[in-house]
N, C-alpha and C positions, 0 to 999 in steps of 0.2 A: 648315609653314613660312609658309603665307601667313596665316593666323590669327594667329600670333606678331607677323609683319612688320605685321598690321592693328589690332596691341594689343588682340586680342581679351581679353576676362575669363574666368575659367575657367568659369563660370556659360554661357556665350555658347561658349565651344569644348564644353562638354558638351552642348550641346541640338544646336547645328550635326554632333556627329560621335555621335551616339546612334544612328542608323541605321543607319553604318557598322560600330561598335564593339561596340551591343549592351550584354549586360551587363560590358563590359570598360572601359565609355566613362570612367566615374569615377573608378577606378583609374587611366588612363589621364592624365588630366587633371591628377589630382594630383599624378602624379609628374612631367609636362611642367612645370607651374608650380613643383614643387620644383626642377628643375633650372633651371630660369630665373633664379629667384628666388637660386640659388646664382650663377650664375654673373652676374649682374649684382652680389652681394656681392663676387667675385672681382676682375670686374674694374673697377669703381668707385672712384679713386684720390680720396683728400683732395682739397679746393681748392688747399692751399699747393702739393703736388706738382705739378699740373696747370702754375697758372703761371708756375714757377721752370724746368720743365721743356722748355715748348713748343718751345723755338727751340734747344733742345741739336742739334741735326745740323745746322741753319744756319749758327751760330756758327762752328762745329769744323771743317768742310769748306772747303777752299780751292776759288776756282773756275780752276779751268782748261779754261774751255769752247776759248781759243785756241790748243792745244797739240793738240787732235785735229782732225782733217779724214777727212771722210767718208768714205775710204779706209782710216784704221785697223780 
């Protein structure tokens, strides 16, 4: 996780976990960076989306912050 969270390169997580992993380290690697790689296709939405969407629960939501009191 912290490799991931430090954008490490798969080249750089295979030298750093070779110790640990042995001969399993490559295997290993490549399927972490496939699943990344998926899962950043997954969740990666168009630009138009993004902008059109941003403020959909802002909009929609009424506020009624004066109707509760800390006792609800």
């Amino acid at each position: 996780m912290v490799m991931v969270a430090n954008k490490k390169s798969q080249d750089q997580m295979t030298e750093d976990l070779s110790l640990f992993l042995g001969n399993n380290t490559i295997r290993f690697t490549v399927w972490l960076h496939g699943v990344l790689d998926k899962l950043r296709s997954v969740t990666t939405e168009p630009s138009s989306l993004k902008s059109s969407d941003t403020n959909i629960f802002d909009s929609n939501v009424p506020s009624n912050k004066s109707n509760f009191s800390r006792g609800d």
